[in-house]
N, C-alpha and C positions, 0 to 999 in steps of 0.2 A: 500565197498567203502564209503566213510566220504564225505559230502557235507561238501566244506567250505561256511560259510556264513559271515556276520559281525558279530550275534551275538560270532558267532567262535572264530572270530578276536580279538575282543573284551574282551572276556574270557583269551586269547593266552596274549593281552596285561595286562589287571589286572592281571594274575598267571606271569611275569616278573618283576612286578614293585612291588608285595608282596614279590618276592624271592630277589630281589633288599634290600630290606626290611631288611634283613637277613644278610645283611653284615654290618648293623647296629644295631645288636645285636636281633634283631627280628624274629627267623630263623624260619621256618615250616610255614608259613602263607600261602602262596602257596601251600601248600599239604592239609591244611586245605580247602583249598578254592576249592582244586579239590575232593574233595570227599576222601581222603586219612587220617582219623583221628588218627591213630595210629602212621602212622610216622610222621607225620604232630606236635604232640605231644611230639616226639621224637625229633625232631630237635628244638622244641621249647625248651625242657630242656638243648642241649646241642651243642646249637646253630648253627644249621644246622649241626651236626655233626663235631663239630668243624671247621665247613668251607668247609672240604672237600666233604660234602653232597652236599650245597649249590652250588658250582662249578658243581658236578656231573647232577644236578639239572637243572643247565641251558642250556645244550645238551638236555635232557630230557624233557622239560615242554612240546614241543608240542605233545608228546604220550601221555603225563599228562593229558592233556586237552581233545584229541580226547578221550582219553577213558573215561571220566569223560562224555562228550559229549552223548558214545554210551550208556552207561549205567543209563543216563535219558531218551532217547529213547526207550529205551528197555524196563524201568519201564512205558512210558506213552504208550508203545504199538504200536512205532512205529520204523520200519524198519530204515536203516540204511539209504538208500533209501528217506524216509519221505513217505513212504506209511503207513498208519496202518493195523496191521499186526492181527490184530480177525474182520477186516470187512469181512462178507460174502459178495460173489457175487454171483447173481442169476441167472440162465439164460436169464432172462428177461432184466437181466439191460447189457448184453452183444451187445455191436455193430456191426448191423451187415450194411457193407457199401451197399450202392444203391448209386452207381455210382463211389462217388470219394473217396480215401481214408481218415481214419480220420486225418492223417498228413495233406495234402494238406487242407482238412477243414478250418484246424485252422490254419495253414499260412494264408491261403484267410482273414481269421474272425480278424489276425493279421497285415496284409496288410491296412483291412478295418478300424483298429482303431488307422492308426498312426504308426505301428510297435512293440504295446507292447499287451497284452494281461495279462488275468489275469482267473486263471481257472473257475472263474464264467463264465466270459464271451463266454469260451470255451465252457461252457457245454449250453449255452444258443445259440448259434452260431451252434452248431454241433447239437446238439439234444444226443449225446452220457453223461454216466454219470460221476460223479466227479471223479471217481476212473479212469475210464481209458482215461480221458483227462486227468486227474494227472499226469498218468503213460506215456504218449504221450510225455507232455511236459518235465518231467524228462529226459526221454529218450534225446530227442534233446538239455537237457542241458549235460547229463553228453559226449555226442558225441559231444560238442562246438558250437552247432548252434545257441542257444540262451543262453541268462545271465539270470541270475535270481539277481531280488532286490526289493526294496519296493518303491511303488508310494508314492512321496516327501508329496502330501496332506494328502493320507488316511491312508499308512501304507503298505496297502493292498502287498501283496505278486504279484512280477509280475514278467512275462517273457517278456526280450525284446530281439527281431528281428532285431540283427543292421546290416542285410541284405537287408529288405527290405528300 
């Protein structure tokens, strides 16, 4: 499963407005821009295929992208998910709950700062480590509980609670 993000979005809008491109004589720049250098070459010489690539092309760009997407993931080592995918985990760094569970934790920790959180805070709030407050929080984005976006100041990557 593919996290949309904005950078997503964003990627999704520059590969339409390059293949837009194309119908003014500029064709493959969108393939080129997705990681696809061969046809991407190909349509540049013969203008997206005489056109009818081009067309083909704009059904197509959002598979363009995701897979262009997965396939930087994959080369920096990370899951599909946004876990990365050669961290060991130890037994040591495995939570083990005394009392409440680690969900309920980090709602409490997200209750506590307003409704948004941010996996620092999670692991500083729970006592549990980055990976499986990571994996916590994923979890209740890709099930709709929480959004994920970036704090408008810092950048910071954050989950928000528009429950509580």
């Amino acid at each position: 499963m593919t996290i949309k993000n904005n950078q997503n979005q964003d990627r999704l809008l520059v590969s339409y407005l390059l293949c837009g491109a194309g119908f003014f004589g500029i064709g493959g720049l969108h393939r080129l821009y997705n990681g696809k250098i061969g046809t991407g070459l190909l349509w540049l010489c013969t203008g997206g295929l005489f056109y009818i690539g081009q067309v083909v092309d704009l059904v197509i760009i959002p598979n363009m992208v995701d897979e262009y997407e997965q396939k930087l993931r994959l080369k920096a080592g990370v899951s599909p998910a946004g876990i990365p995918m050669n961290e060991r985990i130890f037994i040591s760094q495995v939570h083990q709950p005394n009392g409440k569970p680690l969900t309920v934790k980090l709602i409490e920790a997200a209750e506590a700062n307003g409704g948004s959180l941010t996996v620092t805070q999670g692991v500083k709030a729970t006592g549990a480590s980055f990976v499986e407050v990571e994996t916590i929080l994923k979890e209740m984005l890709q099930s709709n509980h929480v959004r994920i976006g970036n704090n408008p100041i810092s950048g910071v990557v954050t989950y928000y609670f528009d429950e509580l």
